[in-house]
C-alpha positions as CSV (number, residue, x, y, z in Angstrom):
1,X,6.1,34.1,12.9
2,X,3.8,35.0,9.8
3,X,4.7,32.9,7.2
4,X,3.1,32.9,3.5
5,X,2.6,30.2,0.6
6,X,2.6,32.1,-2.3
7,X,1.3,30.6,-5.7
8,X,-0.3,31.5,-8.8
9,X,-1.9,27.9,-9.3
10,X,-4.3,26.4,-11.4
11,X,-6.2,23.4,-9.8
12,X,-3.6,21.1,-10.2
13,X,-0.5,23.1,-9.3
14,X,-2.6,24.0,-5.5
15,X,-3.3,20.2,-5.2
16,X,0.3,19.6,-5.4
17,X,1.1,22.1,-2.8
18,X,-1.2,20.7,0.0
19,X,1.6,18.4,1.2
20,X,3.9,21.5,1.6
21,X,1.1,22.6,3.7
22,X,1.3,19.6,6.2
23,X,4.8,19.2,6.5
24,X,4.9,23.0,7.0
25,X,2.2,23.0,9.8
26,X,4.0,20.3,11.3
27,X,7.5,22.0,11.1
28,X,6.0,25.2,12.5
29,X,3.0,24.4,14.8
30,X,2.7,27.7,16.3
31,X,3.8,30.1,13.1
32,X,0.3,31.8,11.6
33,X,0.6,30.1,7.8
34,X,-1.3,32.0,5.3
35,X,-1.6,30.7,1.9
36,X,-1.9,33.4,-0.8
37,X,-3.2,32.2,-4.1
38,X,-4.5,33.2,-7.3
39,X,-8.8,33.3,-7.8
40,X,-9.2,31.4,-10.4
41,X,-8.3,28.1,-8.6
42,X,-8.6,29.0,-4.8
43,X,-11.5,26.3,-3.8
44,X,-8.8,23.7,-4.3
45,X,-7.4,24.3,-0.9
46,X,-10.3,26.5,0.9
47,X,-10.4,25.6,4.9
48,X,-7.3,23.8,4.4
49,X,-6.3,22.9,8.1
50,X,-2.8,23.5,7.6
51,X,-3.7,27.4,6.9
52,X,-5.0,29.8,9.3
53,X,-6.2,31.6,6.3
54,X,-6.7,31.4,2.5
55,X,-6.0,34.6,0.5
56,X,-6.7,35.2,-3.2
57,X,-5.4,38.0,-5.0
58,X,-6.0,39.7,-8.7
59,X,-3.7,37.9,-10.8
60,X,-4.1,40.8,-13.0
61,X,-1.2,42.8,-10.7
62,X,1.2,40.4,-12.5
63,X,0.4,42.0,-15.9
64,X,1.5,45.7,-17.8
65,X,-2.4,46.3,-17.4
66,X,-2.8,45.2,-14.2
67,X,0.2,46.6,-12.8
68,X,-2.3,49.5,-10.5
69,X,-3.0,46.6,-8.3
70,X,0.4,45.6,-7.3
71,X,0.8,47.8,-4.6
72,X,-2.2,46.1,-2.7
73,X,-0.3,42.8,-3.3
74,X,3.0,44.1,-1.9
75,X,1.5,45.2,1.3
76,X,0.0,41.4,1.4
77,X,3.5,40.2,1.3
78,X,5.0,42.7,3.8
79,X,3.0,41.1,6.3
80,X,5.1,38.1,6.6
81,X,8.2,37.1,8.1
82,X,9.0,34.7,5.4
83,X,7.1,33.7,2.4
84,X,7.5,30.4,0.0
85,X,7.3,31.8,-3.8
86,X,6.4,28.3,-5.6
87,X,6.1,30.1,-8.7
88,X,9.6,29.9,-10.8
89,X,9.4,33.0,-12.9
90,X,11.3,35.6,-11.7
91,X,8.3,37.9,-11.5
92,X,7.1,36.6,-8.2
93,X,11.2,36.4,-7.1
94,X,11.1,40.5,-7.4
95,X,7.8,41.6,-6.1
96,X,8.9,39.3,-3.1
97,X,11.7,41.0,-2.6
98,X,10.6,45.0,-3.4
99,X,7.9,44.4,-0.5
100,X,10.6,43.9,1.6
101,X,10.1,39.9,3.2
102,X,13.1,39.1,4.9
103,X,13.1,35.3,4.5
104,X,12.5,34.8,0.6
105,X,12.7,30.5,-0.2
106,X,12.1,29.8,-4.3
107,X,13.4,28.2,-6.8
108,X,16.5,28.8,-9.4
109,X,16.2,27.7,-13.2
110,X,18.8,30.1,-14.7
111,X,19.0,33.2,-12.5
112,X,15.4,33.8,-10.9
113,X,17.4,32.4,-7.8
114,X,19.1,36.0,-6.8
115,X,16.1,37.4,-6.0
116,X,15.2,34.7,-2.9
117,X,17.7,35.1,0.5
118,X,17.4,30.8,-0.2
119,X,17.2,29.5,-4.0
120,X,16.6,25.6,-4.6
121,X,17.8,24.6,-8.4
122,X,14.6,23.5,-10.1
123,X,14.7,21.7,-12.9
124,X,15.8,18.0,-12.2
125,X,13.4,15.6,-13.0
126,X,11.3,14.7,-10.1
127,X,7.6,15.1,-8.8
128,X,6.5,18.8,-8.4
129,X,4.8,17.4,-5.0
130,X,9.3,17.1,-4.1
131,X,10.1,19.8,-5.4
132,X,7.9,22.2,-3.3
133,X,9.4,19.8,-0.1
134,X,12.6,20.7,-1.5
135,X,11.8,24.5,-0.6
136,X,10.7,22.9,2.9
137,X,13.9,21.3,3.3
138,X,16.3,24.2,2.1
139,X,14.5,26.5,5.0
140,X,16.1,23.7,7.8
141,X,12.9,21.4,8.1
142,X,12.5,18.2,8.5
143,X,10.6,16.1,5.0
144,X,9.1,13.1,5.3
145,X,9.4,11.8,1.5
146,X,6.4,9.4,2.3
147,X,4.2,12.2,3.3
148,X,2.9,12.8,-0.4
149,X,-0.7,12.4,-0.6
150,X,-2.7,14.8,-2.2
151,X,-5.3,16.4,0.0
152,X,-9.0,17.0,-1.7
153,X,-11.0,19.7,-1.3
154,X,-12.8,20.6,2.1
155,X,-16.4,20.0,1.7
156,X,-16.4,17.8,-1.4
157,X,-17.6,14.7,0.9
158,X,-20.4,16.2,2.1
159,X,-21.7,17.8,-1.2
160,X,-21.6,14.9,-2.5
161,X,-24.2,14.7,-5.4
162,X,-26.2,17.4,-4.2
163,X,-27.1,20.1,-7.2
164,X,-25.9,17.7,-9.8
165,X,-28.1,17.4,-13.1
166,X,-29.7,14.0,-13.1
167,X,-28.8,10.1,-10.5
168,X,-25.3,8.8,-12.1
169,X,-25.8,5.0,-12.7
170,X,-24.1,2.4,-10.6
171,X,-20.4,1.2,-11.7
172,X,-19.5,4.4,-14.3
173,X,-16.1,5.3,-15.2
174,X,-14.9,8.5,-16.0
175,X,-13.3,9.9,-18.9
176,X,-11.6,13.6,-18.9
177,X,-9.7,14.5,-21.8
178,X,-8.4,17.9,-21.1
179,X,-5.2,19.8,-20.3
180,X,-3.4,22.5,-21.4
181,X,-6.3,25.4,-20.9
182,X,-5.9,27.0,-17.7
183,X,-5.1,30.3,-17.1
184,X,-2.0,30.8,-18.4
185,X,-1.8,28.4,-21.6
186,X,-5.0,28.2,-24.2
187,X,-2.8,24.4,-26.4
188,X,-4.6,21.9,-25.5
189,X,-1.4,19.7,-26.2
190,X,-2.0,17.5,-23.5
191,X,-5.7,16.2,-24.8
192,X,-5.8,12.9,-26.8
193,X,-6.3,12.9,-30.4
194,X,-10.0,13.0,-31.1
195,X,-9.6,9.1,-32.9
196,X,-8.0,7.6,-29.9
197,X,-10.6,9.1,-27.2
198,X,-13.5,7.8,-29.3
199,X,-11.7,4.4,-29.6
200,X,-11.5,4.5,-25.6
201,X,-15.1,5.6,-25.7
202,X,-16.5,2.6,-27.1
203,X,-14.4,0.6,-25.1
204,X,-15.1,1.7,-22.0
205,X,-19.1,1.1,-22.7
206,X,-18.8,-2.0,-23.3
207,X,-17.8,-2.3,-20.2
208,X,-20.9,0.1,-18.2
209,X,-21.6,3.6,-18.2
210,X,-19.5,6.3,-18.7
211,X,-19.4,10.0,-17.4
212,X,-17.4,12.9,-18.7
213,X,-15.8,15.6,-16.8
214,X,-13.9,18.8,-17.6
215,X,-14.9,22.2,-18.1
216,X,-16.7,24.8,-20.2
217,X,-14.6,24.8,-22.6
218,X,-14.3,20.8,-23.0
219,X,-18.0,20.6,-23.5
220,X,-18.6,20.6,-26.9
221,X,-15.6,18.3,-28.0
222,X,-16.8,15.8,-26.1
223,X,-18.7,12.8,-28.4
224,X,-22.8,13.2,-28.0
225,X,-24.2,12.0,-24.9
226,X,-26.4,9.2,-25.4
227,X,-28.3,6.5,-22.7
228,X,-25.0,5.5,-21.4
229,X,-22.5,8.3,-21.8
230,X,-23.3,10.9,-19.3
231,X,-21.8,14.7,-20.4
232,X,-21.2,16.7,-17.1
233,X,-18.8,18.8,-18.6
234,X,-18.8,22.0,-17.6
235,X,-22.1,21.4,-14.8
236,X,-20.2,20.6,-11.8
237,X,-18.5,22.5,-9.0
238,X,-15.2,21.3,-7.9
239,X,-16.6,19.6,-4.5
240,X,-19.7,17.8,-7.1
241,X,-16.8,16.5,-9.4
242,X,-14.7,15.4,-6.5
243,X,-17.9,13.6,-5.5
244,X,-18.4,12.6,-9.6
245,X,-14.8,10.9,-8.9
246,X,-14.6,9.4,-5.3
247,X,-18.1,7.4,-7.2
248,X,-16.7,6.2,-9.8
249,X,-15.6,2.5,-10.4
250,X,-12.7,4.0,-12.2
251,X,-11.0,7.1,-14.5
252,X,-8.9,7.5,-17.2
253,X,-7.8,10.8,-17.8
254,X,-4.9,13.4,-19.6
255,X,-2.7,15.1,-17.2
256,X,-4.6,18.1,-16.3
257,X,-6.4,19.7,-13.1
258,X,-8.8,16.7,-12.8
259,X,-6.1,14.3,-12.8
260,X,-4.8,15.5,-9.7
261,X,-8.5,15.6,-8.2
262,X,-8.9,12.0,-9.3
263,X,-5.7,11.2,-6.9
264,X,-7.2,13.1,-4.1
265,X,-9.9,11.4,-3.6
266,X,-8.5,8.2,-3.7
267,X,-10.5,6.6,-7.0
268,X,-8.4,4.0,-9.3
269,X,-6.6,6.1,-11.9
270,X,-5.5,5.8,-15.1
271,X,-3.3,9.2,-16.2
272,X,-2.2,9.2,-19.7
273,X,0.5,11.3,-20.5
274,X,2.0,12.9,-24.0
275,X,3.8,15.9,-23.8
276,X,4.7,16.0,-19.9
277,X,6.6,13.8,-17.8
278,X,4.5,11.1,-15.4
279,X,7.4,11.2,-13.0
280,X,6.8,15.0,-12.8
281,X,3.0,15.1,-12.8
282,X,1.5,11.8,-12.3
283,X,-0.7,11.5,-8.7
284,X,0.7,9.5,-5.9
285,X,-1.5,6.1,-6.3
286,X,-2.5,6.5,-9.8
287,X,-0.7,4.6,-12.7
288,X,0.4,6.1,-15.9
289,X,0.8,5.2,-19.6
290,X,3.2,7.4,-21.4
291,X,4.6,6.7,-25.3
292,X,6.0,9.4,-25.7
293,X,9.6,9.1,-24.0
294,X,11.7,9.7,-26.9
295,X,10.1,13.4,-28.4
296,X,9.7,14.2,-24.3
297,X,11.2,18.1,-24.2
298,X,11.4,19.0,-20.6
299,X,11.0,23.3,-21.7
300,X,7.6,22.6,-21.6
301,X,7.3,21.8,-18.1
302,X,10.4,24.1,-17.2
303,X,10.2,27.2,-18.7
304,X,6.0,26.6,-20.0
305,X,7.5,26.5,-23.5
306,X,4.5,24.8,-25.3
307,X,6.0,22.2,-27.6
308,X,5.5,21.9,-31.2
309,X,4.5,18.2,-32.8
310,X,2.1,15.5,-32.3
311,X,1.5,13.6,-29.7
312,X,-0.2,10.1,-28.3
313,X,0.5,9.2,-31.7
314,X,2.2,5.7,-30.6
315,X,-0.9,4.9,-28.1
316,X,-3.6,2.7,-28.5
317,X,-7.0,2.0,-27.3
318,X,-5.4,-1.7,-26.4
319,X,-2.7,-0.2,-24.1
320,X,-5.2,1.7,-22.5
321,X,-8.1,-0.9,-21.5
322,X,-4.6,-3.3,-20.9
323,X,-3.4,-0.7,-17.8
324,X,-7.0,0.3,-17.1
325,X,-7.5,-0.3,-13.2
326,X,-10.5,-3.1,-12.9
């Protein structure tokens, strides 16, 4: 049986997946499992030994513009016998379908469920890690709810610290403060308020170097690196800033794609949460910090409605360095 793992993903969201991927692989040993994600993101799961294969396509066949290149996409997905749609908008629900799969699982929030021959009601609040086994489970497989570990990157051990700019000093932290800039959302609603970050800052070097993480785009809003703060921001390939993490004494970071590659590899994790929900989104082994309970609105993390308001507001640097893991 050919069966597909079909998800848009941004770093995070594939992360997530990779226990799907075991408990598949062990559920099907001799089925030929493909996973078919988006570019942007795809070195999350590359040589995943789950898969037999890794297969990107042009998110762009998902848009009006784009739409020339769904026909390539369909005859992807008319390969397989059965396909997992981990995406929840209906989109992905209805090209499964019109390429003519005959075993469709996904998920249901209010309707996308008619296009999949099995829906699973999403929506509940629960890790997205169960939620994907959910989909496992309603196609008559066996879950092991322990099973939920994060798998890192292939590779990311052996590169190591090769390539990176410059010898990290012994016993760094790392601090990412990031989220909600991926390739579907430009709100960075999920970053600390500039105030509380710097407050952390200092904190942290009093207690030994620090590093920052992130991307391009988190760069310049990081504070001015100086002896002991380290800016790497934007320098790193995903296997070097899995090897940035696994080194680190410890991390405190916003819920974002690094947060989940902090749980991969294992380091001590601190994951501070405003706008999502740390039963949702928080890596198995890592603790969170959240303050923000009672303004919580769950269409954010539903439906991607980006929510209006402040948030963090009720945090402090003191909470933080209290829950910090020594």
């Amino acid at each position: 049986m050919n069966v597909l793992v079909w998800k848009f993903g941004a770093l995070g969201d594939l992360l997530m997946c990779t226990p799907l991927l075991r408990q598949l692989r062990r559920a099907m040993p001799n089925a030929r499992i493909t996973a078919l994600v988006g570019q942007r993101s795809a070195a999350a799961i590359a040589g995943h030994p789950a898969c037999d294969r890794i297969e990107t396509f042009d998110e762009r066949a998902l848009t009006a513009s784009g739409s020339w290149r769904l026909p390539r996409l369909m005859a992807r997905l008319a390969r397989a016998d059965r396909v997992f749609v981990l995406d929840k908008h209906q989109v992905f629900g209805v090209i499964a379908r019109m390429s003519g799969v005959p075993s469709r699982i996904g998920f249901d929030r209010f309707g996308e469920g008619r296009w999949h021959s099995i829906a699973v009601s999403y929506g509940a609040i629960q890790h997205e890690i169960d939620c994907y086994l959910d989909l496992l489970a309603a196609a008559g497989h066996p879950v092991d709810a322990s099973d939920r570990a994060l798998d890192p990157p292939r590779g990311s051990r052996e590169e190591a610290s090769e390539a990176l700019p410059g010898a990290l000093p012994a016993g760094y932290r790392v601090l990412i403060n990031a989220g909600g800039i991926n390739a579907r959302e430009n709100s960075m609603v999920r970053r600390l308020p500039a105030e509380l970050f710097d407050a952390v800052l200092q904190r942290c070097r009093e207690l030994g170097p620090v590093v920052f993480l992130g991307s391009e785009a988190e760069r310049e809003a990081y504070p001015t690196a100086s002896s002991d703060v380290i800016n790497l921001a934007g320098r790193t390939t995903l296997n070097q800033a899995a090897a940035v993490l696994r080194g680190a004494r410890a991390v405190i970071t916003t819920d974002c794609g690094l947060m989940h590659l902090a749980g991969a590899v294992g380091v001590p994790t601190l994951a501070l949460f405003g706008p999502t929900h740390p039963l949702r989104k928080c890596p198995p082994g890592a603790r969170a910090l959240w303050t923000d309970e009672t303004t919580y609105d769950p269409a954010y993390e539903t439906f991607g409605k980006v929510p209006s308001g402040r948030w963090f507001e009720r945090m402090t640097p003191d909470q933080i360095m209290a829950a910090l893991p020594r």
